[in-house]
PAKOLVEX-582364 format. One record per residue (C-alpha): x, y, z. Coordinates in steps of 0.25 Angstrom, whole numbers, plus 2048, in hexadecimal, padded with zeros to 3 digits. Example, Ala and Ser with C-alpha at 12.3 -4.5 7.8 and 13.67 -1.06 7.14 Angstrom:
BEGIN
<pt px="831" py="7EE" pz="81F"/>
<pt px="837" py="7FC" pz="81D"/>
END
This chain:
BEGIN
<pt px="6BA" py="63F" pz="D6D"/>
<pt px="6AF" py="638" pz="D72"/>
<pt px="6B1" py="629" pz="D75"/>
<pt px="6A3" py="624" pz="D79"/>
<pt px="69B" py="61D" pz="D72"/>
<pt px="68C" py="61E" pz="D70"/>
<pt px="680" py="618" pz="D74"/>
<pt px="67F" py="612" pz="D67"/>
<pt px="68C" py="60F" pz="D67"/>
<pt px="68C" py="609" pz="D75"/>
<pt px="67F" py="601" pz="D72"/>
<pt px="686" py="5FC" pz="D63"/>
<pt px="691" py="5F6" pz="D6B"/>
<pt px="689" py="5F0" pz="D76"/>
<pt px="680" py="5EA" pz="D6A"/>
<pt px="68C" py="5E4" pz="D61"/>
<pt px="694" py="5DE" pz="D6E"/>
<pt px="686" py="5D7" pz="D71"/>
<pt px="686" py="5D1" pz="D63"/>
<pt px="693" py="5CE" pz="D63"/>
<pt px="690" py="5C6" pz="D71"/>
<pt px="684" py="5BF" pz="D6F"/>
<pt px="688" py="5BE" pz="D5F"/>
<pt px="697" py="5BC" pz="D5C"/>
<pt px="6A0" py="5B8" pz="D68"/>
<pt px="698" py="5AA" pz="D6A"/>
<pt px="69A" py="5A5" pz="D5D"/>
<pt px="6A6" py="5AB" pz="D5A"/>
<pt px="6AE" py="5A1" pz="D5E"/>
<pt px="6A7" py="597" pz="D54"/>
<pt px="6A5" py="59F" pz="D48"/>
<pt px="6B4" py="5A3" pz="D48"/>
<pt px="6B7" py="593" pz="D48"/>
<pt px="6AD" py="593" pz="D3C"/>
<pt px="6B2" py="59D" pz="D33"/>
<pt px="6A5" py="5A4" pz="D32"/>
<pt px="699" py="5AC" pz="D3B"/>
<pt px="68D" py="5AB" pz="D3A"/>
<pt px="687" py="5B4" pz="D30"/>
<pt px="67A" py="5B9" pz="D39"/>
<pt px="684" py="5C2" pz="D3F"/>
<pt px="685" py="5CA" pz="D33"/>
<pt px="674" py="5CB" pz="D33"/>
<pt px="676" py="5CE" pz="D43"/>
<pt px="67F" py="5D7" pz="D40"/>
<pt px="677" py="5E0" pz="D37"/>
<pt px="66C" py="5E0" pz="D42"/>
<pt px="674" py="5E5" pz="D4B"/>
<pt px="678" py="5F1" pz="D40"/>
<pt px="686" py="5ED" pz="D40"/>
<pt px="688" py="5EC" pz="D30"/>
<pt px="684" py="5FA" pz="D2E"/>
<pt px="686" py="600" pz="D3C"/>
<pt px="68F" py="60C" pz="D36"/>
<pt px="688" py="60D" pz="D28"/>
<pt px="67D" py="61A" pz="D29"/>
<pt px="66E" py="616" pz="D29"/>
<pt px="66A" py="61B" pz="D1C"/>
<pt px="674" py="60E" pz="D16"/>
<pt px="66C" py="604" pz="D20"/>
<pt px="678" py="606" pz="D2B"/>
<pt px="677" py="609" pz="D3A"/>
<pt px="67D" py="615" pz="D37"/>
<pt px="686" py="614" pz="D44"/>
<pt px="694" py="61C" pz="D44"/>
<pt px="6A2" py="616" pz="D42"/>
<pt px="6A6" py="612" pz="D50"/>
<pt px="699" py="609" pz="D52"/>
<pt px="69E" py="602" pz="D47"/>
<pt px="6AB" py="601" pz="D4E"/>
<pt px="6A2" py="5FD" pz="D5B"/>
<pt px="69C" py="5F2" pz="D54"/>
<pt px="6A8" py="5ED" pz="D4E"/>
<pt px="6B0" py="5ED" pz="D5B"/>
<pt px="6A5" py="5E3" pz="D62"/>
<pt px="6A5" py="5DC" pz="D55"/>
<pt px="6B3" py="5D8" pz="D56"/>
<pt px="6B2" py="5D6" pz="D65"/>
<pt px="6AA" py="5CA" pz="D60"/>
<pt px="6B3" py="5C4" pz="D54"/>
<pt px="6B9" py="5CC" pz="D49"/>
<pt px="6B2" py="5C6" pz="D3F"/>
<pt px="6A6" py="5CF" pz="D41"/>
<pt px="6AC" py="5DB" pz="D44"/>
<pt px="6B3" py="5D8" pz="D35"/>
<pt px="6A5" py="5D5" pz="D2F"/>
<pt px="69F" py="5E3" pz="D35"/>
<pt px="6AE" py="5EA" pz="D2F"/>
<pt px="6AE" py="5E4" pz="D21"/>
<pt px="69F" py="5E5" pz="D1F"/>
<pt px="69D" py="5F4" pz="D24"/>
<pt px="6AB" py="5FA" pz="D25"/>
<pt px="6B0" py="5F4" pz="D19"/>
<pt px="6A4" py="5F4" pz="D11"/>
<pt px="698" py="5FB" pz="D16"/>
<pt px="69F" py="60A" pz="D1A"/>
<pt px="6A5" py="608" pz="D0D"/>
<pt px="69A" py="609" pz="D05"/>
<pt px="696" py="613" pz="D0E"/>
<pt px="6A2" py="61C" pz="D0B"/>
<pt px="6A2" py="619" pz="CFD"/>
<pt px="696" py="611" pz="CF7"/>
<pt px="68E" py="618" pz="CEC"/>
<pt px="67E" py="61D" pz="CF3"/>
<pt px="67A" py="60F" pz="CEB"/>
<pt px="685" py="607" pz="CEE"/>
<pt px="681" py="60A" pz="CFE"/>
<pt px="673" py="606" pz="CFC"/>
<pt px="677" py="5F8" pz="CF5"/>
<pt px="682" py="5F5" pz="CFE"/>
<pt px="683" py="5FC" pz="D0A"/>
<pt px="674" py="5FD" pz="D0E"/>
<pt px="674" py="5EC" pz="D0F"/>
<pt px="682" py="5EB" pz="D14"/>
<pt px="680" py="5F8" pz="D20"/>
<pt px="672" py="5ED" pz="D23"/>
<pt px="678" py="5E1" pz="D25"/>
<pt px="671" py="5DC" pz="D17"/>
<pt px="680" py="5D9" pz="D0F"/>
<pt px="68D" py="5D8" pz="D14"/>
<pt px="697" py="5DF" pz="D0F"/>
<pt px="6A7" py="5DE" pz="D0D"/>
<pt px="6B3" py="5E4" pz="D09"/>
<pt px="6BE" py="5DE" pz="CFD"/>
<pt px="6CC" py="5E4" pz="CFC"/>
<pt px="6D6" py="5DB" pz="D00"/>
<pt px="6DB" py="5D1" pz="CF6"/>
<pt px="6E7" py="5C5" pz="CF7"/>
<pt px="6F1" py="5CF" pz="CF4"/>
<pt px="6EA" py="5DD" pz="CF8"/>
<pt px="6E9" py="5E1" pz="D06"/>
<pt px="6F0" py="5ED" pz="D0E"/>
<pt px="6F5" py="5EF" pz="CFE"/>
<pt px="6E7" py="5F2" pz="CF9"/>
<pt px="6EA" py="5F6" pz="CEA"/>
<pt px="6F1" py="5E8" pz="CE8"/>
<pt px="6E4" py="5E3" pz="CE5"/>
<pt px="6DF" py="5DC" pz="CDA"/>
<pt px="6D2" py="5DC" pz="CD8"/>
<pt px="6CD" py="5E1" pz="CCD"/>
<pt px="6C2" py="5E9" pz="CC8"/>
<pt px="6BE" py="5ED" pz="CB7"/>
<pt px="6B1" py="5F5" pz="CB4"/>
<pt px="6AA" py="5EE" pz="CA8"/>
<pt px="69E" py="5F8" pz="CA2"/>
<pt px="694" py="5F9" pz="CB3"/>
<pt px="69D" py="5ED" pz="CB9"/>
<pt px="6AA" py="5EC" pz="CC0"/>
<pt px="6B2" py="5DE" pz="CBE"/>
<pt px="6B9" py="5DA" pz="CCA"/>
<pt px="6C4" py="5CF" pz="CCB"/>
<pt px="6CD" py="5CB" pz="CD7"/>
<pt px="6CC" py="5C7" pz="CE4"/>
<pt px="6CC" py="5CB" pz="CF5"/>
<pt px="6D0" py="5C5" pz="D01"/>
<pt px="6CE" py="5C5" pz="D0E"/>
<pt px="6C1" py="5CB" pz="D0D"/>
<pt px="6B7" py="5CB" pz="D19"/>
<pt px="6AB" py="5C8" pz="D18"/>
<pt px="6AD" py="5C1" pz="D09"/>
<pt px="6A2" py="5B5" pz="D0B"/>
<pt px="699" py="5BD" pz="D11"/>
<pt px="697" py="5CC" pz="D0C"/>
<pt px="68D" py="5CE" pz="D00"/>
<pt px="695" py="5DC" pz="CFB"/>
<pt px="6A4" py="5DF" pz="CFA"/>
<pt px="6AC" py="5EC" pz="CF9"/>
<pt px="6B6" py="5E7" pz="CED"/>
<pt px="6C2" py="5EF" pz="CEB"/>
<pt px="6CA" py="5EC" pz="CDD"/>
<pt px="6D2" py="5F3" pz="CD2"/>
<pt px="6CC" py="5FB" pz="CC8"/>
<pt px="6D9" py="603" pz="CC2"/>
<pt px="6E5" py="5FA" pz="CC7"/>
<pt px="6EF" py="604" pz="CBF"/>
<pt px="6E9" py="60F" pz="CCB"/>
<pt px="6EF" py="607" pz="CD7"/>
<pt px="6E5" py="608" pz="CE4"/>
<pt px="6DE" py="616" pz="CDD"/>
<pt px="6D9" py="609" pz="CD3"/>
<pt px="6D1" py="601" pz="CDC"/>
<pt px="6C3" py="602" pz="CDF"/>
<pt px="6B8" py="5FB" pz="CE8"/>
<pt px="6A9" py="5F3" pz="CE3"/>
<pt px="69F" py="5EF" pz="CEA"/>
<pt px="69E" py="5E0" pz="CE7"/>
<pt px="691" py="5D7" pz="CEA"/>
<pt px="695" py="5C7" pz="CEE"/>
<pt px="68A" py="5C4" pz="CE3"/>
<pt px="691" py="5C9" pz="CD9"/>
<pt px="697" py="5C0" pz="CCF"/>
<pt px="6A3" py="5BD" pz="CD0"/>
<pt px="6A6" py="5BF" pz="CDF"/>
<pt px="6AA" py="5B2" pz="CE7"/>
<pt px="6B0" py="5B3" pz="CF5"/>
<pt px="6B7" py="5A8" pz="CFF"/>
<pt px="6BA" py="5A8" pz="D0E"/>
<pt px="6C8" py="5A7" pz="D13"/>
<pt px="6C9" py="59B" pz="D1E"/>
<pt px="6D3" py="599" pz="D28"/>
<pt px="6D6" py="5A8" pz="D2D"/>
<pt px="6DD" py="5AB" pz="D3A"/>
<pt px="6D2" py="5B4" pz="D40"/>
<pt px="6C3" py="5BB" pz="D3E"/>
<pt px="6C0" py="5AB" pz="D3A"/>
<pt px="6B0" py="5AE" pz="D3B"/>
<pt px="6B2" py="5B8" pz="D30"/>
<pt px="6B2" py="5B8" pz="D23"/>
<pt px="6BD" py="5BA" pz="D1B"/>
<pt px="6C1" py="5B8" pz="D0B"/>
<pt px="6C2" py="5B9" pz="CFD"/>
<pt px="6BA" py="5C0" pz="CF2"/>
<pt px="6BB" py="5BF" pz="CE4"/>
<pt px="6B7" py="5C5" pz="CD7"/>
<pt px="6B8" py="5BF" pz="CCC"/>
<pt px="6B2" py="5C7" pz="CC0"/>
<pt px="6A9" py="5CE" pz="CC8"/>
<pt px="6A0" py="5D9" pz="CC4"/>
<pt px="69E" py="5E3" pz="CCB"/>
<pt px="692" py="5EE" pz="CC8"/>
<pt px="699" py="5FC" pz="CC5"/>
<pt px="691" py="602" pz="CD1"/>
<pt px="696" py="5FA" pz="CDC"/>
<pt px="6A4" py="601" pz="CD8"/>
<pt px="6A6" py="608" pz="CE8"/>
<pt px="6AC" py="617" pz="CE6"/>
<pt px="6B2" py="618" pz="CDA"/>
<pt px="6BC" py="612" pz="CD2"/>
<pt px="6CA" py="613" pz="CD8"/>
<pt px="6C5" py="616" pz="CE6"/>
<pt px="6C5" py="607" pz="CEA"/>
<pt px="6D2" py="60A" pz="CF2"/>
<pt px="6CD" py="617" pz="CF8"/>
<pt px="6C0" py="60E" pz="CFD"/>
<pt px="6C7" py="603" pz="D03"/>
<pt px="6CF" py="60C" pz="D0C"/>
<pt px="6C3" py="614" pz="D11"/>
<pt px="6BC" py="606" pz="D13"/>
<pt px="6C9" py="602" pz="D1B"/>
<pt px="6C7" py="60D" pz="D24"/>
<pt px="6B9" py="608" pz="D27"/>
<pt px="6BE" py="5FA" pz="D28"/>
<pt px="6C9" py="5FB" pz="D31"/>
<pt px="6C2" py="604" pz="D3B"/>
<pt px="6B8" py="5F7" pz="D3C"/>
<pt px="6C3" py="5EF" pz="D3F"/>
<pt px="6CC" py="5F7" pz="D47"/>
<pt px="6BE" py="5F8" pz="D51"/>
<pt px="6BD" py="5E9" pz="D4F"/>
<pt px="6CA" py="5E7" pz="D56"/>
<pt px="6C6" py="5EE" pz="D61"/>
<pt px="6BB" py="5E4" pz="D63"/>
<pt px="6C5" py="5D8" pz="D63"/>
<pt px="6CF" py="5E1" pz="D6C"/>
<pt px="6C0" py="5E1" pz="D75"/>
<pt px="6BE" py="5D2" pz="D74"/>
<pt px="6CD" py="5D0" pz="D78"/>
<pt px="6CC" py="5D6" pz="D84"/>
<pt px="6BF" py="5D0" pz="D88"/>
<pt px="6C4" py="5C3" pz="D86"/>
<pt px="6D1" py="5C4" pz="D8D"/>
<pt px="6CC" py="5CC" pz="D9B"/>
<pt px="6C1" py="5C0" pz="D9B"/>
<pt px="6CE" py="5B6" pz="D9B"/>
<pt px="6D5" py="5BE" pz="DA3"/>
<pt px="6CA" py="5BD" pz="DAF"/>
<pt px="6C9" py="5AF" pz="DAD"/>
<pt px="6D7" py="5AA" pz="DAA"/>
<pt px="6E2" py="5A7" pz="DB8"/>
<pt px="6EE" py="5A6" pz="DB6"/>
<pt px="6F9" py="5A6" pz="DC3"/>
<pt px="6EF" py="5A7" pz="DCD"/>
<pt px="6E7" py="5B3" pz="DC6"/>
<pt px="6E0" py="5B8" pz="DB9"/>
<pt px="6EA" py="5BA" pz="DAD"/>
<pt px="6E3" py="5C8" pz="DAD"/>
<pt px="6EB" py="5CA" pz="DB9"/>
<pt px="6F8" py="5C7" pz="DB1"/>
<pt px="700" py="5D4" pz="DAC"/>
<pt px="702" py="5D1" pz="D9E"/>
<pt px="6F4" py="5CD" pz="D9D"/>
<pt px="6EF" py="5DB" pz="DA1"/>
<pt px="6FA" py="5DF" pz="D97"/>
<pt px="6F2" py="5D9" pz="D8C"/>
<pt px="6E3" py="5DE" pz="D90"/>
<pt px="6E9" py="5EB" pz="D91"/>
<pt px="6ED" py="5EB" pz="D84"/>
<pt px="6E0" py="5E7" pz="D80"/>
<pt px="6DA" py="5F1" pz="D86"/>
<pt px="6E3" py="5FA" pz="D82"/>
<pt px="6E2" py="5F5" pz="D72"/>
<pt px="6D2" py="5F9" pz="D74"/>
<pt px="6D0" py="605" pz="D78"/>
<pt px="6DC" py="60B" pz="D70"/>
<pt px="6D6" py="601" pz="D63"/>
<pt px="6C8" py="608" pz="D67"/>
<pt px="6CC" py="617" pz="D67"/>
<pt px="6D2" py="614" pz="D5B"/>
<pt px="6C5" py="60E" pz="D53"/>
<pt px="6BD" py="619" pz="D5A"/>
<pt px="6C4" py="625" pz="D55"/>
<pt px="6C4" py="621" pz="D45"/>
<pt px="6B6" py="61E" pz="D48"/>
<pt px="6B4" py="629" pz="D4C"/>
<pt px="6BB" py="62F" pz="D40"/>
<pt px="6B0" py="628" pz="D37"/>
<pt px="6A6" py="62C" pz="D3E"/>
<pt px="6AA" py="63C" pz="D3B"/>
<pt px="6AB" py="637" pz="D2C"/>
<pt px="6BA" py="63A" pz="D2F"/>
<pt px="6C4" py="630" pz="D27"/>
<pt px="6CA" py="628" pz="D31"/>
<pt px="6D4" py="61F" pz="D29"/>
<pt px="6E0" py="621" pz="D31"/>
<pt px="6D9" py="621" pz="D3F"/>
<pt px="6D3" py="613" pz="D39"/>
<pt px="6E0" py="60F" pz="D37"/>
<pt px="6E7" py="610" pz="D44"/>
<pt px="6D9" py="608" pz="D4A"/>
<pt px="6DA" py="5FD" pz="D42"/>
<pt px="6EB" py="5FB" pz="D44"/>
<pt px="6E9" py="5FD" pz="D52"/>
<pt px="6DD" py="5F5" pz="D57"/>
<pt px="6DE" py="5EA" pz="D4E"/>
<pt px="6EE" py="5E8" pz="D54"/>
<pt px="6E8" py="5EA" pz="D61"/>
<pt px="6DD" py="5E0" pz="D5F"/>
<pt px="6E7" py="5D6" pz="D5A"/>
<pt px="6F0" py="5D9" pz="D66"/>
<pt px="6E2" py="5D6" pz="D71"/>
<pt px="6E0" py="5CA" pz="D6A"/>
<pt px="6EF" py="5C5" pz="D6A"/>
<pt px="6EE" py="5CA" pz="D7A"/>
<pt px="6E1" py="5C3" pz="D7D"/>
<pt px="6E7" py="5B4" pz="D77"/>
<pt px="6F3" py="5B5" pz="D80"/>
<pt px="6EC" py="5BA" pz="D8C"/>
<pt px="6E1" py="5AD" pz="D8A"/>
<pt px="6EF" py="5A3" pz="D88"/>
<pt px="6EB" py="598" pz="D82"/>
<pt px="6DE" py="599" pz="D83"/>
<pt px="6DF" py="5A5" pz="D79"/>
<pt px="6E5" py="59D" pz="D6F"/>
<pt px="6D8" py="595" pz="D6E"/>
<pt px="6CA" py="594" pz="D6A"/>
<pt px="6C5" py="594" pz="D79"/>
<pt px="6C6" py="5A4" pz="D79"/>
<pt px="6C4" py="5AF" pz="D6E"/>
<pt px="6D0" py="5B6" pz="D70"/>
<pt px="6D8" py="5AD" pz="D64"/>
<pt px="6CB" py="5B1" pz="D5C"/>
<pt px="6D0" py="5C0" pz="D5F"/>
<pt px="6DF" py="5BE" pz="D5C"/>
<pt px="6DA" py="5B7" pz="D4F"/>
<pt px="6D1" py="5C1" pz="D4C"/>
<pt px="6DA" py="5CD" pz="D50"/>
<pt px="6E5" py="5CB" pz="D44"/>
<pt px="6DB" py="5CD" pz="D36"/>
<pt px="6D8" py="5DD" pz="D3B"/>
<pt px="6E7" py="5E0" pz="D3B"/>
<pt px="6EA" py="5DC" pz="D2E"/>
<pt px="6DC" py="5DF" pz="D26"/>
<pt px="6D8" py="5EC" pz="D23"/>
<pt px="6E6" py="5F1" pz="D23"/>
<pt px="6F0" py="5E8" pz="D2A"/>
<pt px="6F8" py="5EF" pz="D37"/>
<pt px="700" py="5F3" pz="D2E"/>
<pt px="6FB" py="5F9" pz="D24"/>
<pt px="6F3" py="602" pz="D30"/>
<pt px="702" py="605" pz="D37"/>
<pt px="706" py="60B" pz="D27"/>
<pt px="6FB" py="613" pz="D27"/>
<pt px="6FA" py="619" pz="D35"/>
<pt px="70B" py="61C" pz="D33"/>
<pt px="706" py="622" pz="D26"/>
<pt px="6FF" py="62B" pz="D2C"/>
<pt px="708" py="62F" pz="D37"/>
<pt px="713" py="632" pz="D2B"/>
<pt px="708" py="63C" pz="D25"/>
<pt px="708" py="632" pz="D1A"/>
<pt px="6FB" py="62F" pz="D18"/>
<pt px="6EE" py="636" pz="D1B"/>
<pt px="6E0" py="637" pz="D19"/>
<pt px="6D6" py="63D" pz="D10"/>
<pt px="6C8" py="63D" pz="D13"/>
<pt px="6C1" py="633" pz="D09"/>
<pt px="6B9" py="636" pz="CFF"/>
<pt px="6AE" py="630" pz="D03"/>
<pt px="6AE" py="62C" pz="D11"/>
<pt px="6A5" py="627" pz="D1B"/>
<pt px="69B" py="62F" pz="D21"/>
<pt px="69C" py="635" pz="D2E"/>
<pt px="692" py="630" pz="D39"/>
<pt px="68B" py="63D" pz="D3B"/>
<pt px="687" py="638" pz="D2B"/>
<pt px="682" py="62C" pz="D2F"/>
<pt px="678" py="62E" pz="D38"/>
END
């Protein structure tokens, strides 16, 4: 296996860590006090390529392979988290969605705009009482003559004040469990759509986070995704693209942990020296260390795995479990090692312990990650190629 990266690749990352420099870590500090960032960053972000960068040419993408999208989120998240989750829910969620199972006109509606920075785009499965239990949702949806009818509500939706199209999952047969559910592509200007932030989270502050409802919507026959019934079937595949996103962001803000505390550990004295001379502190950036190079072989090899058009779901899995709990673990690591002064404003390592706890739970809690991985050591689940999976790289280009 070949571990190094391209030219291209080489000159992505140096060009994403420069934005993230001059762009996000000066203001950071103030737009996660805010609740909100500046939404030029989305307008610099598409100049940059970064809302299209894995969507081939032809659909108005970079057409760049999988692991430069896990490069660009990795120095996204190095900045805050709530960009990296912008680029995960907008492209992995949505976009490579579409991608993989968007109709030829439904690409060029939806996708061409979103893959050029033009509309955003987000992703609604979780409801109040559906998250790691995905077929206890209650959103409904009832063909009537070209329309759909869609009831019910989501929660904790990134994204929810900002995106202009939704990936919507809700039941069309409830009598058929999770083979009953399907996915729409649902515009913000439809009627009947309203959303509302959630204020007063404990991390990712600068993002947005919220509601979405549907009250009597209707929703065009055509922006069905799939087919009836494969709304479950969807949602998982979308999650391996999701996860991978965020497993790469972790190693980002695993990156940023040790940044900040190597600088405070050259700084800081303690007893008559540097506290990066104390034992238990080497104890700790060794960890770090340790947390990022396992973190990144790990989001490298199912990137690999994409890029070979090879379903990657289990390998996905095991990336996202362990370098989202290494993440956390840095962060936990670089508060202590700071004192007192981590606990505070005055340095961004309480940012990162913040920060650090949403990607455990969302997208498939630790939990739920340590089932499946035990699943498949038990030979009790395995993997099937998808019907329509994502095309390889050597398709793309």
């Amino acid at each position: 296996m070949d571990f190094r990266f391209s030219d291209e690749q080489q000159m992505l990352r140096q060009t994403v860590r420069h934005f993230v420099d001059d762009e996000i870590i000066p203001y950071i500090s103030k737009w996660d006090a805010a609740g909100s960032f500046d939404p030029a960053i989305w307008r610099k972000l598409a100049h940059l390529g970064l809302l299209g960068i894995c969507i081939p040419e032809q659909y108005g993408g970079s057409g760049m392979d999988y692991n430069s999208l896990a490069i660009a989120c990795e120095e996204l998240e190095r900045g805050d988290t709530a960009f990296r989750t912008a680029v995960s829910v907008h492209t992995g969620l949505n976009s490579m969605s579409l991608l993989q199972w968007g109709t030829e006109a439904q690409k060029q509606r939806y996708l061409v705009p979103q893959a050029k920075g033009e509309k955003i785009g987000a992703f609604g499965l979780t409801e109040p009482g559906a998250g790691s239990d995905v077929a206890a949702l209650t959103t409904k949806a009832r063909l009537e003559g070209d329309h759909y009818r869609l009831n019910g509500q989501k929660t904790w939706i990134s994204l929810c004040d900002v995106a202009d199209h939704f990936i919507v999952f809700a039941y069309t047969d409830t009598t058929l469990q999770h083979r009953g559910i399907s996915a729409f592509i649902v515009e913000r200007t439809m009627p009947g759509f309203s959303s509302k932030a959630i204020k007063g989270k404990y991390g990712i502050r600068a993002g947005n986070t919220g509601e979405l409802f549907f009250d009597n919507m209707l929703v065009p026959k055509e922006n069905l995704l799939g087919q009836e019934g494969e709304g479950f079937k969807i949602a998982m595949a979308s999650l391996d693209n999701g996860r991978f996103t965020v497993a790469a962001g972790a190693v980002g803000l695993i990156d940023a942990c040790l940044e900040a505390s190597v600088a405070y550990c050259k700084t800081r004295q303690t007893f008559g020296k540097p506290i990066g001379q104390h034992q238990l502190v080497k104890q700790m950036l060794a960890k770090m260390a340790a947390g990022y190079e396992m973190s990144r072989l790990l989001v490298y090899q199912a990137g690999e795995l994409k890029n070979q058009g090879v379903r990657n779901t289990r390998q996905t899995s095991l990336a996202k479990w362990q370098a989202c709990d290494f993440a956390n673990q840095a962060a936990d690591d670089a508060v202590q090692i700071h004192g007192a002064y981590g606990y505070s404003d005055d340095f961004p390592v309480a940012r990162f312990l913040r920060n650090s706890k949403a990607p455990v739970i969302y997208e498939g809690t630790r939990e739920i990650h340590t089932l499946m991985q035990a699943d498949y050591v038990l030979g009790e689940r395995q993997d099937q190629p998808l019907t329509n999976s994502l095309p390889a790289w050597s398709q793309m280009k």
